[in-house]
GUFILO-140255 format. One record per atom (N, C-alpha, C): residue number from 1; residue in one letter; chain; atom name; y negated, x negated, z negated. Coordinates in steps of 0.05 Angstrom, whole numbers, plus 32768, in hexadecimal, padded with zeros to 4 digits. Atoms other than C-alpha are relative to their C-alpha. Example, Ala and Ser with C-alpha at 12.3 -4.5 7.8 and 13.67 -1.06 7.14 Angstrom:
# residues 2
R   k r c  a   c2   c1   c3
R   1 a A  N 8018 7FEE 8000
R   1 a A CA 805A 7F0A 7F64
R   1 a A  C 7FE8 7FEE 8000
R   2 s A  N 8018 8010 8001
R   2 s A CA 8015 7EEF 7F71
R   2 s A  C 7FEA 800F 7FF2
***
This chain:
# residues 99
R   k r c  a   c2   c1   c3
R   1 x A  N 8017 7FEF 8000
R   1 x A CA 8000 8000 8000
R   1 x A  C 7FE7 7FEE 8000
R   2 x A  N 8024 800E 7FF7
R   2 x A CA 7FB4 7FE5 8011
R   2 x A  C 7FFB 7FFC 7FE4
R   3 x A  N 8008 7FF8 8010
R   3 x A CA 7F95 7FD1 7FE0
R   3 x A  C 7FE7 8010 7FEF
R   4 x A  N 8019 7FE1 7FFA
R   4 x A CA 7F57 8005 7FEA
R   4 x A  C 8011 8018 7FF6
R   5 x A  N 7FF4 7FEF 8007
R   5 x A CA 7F92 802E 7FDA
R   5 x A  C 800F 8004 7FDF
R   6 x A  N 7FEF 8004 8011
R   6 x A CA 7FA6 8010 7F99
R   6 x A  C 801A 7FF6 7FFD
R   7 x A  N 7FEB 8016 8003
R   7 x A CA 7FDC 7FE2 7FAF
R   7 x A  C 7FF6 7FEE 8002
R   8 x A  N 800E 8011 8002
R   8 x A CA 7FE0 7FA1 7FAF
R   8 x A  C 800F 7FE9 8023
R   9 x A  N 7FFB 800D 7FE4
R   9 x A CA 7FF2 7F96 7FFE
R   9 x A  C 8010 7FEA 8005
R  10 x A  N 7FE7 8012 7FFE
R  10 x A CA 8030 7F72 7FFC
R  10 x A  C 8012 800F 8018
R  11 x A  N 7FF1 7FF5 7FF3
R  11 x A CA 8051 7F9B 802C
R  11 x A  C 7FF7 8010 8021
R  12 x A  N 800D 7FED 7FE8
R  12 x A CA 804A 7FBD 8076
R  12 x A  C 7FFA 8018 7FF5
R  13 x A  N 8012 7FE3 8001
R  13 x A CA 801F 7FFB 807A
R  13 x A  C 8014 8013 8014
R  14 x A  N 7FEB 7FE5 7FF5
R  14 x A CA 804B 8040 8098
R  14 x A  C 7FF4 7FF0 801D
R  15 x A  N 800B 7FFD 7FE7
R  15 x A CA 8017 8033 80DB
R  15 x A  C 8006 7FE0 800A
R  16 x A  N 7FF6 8017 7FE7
R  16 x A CA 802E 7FEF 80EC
R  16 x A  C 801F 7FFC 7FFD
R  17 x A  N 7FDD 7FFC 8006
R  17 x A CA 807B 8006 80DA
R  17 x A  C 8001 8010 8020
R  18 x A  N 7FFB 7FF2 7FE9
R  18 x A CA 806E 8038 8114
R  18 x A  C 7FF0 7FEA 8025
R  19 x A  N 800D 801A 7FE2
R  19 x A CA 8046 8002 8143
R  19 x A  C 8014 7FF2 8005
R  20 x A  N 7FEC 8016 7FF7
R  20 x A CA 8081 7FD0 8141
R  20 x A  C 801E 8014 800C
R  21 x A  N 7FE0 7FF5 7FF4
R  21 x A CA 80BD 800B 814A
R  21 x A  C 7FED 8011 8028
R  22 x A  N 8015 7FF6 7FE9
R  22 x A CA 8082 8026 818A
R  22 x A  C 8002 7FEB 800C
R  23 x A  N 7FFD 801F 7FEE
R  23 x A CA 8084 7FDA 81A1
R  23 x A  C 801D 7FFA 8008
R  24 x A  N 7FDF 8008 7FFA
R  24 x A CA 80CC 7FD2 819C
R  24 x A  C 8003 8020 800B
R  25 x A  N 7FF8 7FDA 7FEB
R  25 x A CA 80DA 8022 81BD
R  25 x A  C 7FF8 7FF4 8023
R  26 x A  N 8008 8006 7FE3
R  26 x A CA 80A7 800E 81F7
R  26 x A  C 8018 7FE6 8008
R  27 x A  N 7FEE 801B 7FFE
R  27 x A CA 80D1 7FCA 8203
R  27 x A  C 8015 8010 8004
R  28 x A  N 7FED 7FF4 7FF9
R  28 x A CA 8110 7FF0 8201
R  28 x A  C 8000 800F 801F
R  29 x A  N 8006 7FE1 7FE8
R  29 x A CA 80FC 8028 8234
R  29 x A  C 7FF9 7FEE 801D
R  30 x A  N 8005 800C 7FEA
R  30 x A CA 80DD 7FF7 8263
R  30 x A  C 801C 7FE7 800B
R  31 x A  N 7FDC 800D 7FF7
R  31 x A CA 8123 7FC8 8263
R  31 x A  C 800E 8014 800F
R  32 x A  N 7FF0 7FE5 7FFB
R  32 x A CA 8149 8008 826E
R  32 x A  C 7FF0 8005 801D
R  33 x A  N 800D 8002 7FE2
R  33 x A CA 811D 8016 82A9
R  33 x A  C 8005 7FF9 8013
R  34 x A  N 7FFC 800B 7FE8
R  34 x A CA 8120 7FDF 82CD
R  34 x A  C 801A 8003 800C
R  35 x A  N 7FDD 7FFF 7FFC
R  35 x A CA 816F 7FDC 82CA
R  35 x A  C 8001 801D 8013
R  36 x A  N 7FF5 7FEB 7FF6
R  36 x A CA 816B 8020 82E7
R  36 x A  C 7FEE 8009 8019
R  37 x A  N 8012 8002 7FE1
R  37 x A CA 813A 8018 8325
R  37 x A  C 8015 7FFA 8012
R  38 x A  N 7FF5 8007 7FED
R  38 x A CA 8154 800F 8367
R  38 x A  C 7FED 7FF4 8014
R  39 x A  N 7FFA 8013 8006
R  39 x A CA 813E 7FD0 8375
R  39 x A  C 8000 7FF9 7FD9
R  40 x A  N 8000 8003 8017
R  40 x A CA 8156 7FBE 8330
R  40 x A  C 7FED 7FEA 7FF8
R  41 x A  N 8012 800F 800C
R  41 x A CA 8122 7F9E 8303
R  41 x A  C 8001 7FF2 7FEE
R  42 x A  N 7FF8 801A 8018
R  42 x A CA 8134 7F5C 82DC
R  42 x A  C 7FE9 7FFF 7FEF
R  43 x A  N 8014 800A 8010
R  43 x A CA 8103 7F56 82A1
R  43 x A  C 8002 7FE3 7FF3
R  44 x A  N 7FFE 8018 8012
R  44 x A CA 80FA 7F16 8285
R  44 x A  C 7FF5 8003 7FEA
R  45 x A  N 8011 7FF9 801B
R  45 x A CA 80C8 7F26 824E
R  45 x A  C 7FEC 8016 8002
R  46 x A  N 8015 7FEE 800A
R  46 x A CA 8097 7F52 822E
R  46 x A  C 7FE9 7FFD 7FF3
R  47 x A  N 8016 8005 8014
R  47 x A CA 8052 7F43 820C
R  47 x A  C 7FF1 8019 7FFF
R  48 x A  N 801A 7FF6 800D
R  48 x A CA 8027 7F65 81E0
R  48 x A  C 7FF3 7FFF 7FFA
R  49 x A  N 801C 8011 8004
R  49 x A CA 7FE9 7F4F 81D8
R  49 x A  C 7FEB 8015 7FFE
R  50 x A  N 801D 7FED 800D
R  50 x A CA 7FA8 7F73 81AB
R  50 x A  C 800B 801A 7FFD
R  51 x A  N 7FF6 7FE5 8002
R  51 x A CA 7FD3 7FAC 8194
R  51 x A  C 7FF0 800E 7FEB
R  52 x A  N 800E 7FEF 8016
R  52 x A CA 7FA7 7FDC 816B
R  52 x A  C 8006 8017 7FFC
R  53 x A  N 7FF3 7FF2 8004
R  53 x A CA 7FB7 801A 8147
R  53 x A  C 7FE0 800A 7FF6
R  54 x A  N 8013 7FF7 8009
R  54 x A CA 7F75 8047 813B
R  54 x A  C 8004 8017 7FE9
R  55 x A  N 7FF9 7FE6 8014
R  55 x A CA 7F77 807C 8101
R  55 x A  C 7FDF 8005 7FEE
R  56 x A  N 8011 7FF7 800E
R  56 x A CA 7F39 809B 80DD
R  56 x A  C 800B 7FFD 7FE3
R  57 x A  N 7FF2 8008 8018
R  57 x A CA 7F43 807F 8096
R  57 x A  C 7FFA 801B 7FE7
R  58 x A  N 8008 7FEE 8007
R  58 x A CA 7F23 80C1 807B
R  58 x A  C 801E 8017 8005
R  59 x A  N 7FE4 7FEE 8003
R  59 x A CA 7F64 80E9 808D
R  59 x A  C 801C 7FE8 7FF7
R  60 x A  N 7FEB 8013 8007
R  60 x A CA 7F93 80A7 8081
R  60 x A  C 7FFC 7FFE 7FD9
R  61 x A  N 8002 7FFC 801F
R  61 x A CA 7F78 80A6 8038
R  61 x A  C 7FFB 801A 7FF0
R  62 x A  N 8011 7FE5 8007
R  62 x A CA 7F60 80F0 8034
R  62 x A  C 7FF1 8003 7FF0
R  63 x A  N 801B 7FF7 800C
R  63 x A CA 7F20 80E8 8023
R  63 x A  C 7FF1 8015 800F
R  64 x A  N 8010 7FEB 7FF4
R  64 x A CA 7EEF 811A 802A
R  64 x A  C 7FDD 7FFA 8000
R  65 x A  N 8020 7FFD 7FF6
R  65 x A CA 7EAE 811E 804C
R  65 x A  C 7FF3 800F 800C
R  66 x A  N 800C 7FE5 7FF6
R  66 x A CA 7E78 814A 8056
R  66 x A  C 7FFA 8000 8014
R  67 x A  N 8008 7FEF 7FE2
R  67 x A CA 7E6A 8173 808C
R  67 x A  C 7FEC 800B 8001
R  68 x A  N 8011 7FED 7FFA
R  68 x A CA 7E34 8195 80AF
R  68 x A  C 800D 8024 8007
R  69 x A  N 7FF1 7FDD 7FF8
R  69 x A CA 7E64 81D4 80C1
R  69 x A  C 800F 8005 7FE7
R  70 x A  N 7FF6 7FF8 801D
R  70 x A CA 7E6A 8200 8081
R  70 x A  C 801C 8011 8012
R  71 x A  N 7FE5 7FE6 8008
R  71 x A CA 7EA4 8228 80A5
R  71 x A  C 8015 7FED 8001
R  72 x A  N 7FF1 8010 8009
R  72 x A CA 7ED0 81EF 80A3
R  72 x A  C 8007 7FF4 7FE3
R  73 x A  N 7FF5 8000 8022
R  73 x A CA 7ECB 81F8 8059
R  73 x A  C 7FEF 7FE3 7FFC
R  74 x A  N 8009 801B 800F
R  74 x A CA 7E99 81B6 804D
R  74 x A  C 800B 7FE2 8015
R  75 x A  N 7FE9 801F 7FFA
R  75 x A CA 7EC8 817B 8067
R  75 x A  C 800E 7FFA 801D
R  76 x A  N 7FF0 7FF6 7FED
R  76 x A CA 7EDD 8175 80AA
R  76 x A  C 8019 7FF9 7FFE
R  77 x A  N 7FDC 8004 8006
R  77 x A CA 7F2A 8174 80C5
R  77 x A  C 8000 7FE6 8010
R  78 x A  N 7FFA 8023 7FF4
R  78 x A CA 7F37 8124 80C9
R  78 x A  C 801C 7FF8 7FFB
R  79 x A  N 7FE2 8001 7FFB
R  79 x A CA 7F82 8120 80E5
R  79 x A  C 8009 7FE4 7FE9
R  80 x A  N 7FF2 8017 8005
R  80 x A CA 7FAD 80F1 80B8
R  80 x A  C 8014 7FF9 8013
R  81 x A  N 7FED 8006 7FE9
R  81 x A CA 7FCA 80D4 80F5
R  81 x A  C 7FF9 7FEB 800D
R  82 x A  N 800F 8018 7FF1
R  82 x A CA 7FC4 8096 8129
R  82 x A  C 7FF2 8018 8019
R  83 x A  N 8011 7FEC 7FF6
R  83 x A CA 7F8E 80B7 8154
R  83 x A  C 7FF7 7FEE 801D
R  84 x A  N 7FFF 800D 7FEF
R  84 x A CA 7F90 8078 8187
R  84 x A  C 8013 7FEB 7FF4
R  85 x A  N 7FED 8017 8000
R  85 x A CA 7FC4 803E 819E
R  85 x A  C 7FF9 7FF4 801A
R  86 x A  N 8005 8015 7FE0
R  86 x A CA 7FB1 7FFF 81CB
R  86 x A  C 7FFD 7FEF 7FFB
R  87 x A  N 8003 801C 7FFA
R  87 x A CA 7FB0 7FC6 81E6
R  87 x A  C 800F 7FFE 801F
R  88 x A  N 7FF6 800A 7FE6
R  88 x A CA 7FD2 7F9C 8214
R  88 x A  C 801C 7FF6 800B
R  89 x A  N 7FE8 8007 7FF9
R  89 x A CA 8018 7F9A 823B
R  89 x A  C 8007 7FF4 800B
R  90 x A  N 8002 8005 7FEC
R  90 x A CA 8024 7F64 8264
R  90 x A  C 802F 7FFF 800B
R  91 x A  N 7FF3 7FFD 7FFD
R  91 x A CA 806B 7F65 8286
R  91 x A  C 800C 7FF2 8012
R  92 x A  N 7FFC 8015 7FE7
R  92 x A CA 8095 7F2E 82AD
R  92 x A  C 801C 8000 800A
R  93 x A  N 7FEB 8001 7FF3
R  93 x A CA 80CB 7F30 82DB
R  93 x A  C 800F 7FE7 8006
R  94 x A  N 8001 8014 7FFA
R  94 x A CA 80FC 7F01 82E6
R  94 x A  C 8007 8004 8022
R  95 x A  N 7FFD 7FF3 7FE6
R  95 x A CA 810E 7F2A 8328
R  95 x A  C 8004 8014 800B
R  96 x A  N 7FF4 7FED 7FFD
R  96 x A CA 812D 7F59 834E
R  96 x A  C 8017 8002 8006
R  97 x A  N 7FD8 8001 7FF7
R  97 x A CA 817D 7F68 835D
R  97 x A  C 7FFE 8021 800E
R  98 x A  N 7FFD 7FEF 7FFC
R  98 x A CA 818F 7F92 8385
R  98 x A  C 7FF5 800E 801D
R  99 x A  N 8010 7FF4 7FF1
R  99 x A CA 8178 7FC5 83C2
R  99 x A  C 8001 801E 8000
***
C-alpha cells in the first residue's frame, strides 16, 4: 500500500499487478497471431517502452471533492478505475515461413 495511503510501500500496487498481467496478455495474443497468419509471422521480440497507467487518484483513494453541480449530491462521480493506458510497442520479426 502507498504510503499516502498508510502503508509503508514495500510491495506492488493492484494497478501495476494488472499492467504487467496487460503486458504479458498483449505479448501472448500477438505470438499467437503471428503463428496463425498466412504468411506465418516469426517474432523474435517484444518491447515496452514508457508504459503508463492513468487513474484519477480522487476515485483510487475516494476522496471527495467539491462540486459546482448540487444534483450530483456535492462531489462529483470520479471512477475508481485505470481511465488511460500507454505507451509504446515496438515489435520485431525474425521472419516469415511460409505462403
Amino acid at each position: 500500500v502507498p504510503k499516502k495511503m498508510g502503508g509503508d510501500d514495500s510491495a506492488p500496487q493492484p494497478v501495476e499487478l494488472l499492467l504487467a498481467a496487460l503486458l504479458g496478455c498483449t505479448q501472448a495474443t500477438a505470438v499467437y497471431v503471428g503463428r496463425n497468419m498466412n504468411p506465418r509471422l516469426i517474432i523474435d521480440r517484444i518491447e515496452f517502452d514508457n508504459m503508463e497507467a492513468y487513474r484519477d487518484e480522487r476515485g483510487a483513494l475516494l476522496l471527495e471533492q467539491p462540486s459546482d453541480n448540487i444534483m450530483d449530491g456535492g462531489f462529483p462521480n470520479v471512477p475508481a478505475r485505470l481511465l488511460r493506458v500507454g505507451g509504446t510497442v515496438r515489435v520485431h520479426f525474425k521472419g516469415k515461413q511460409g505462403s
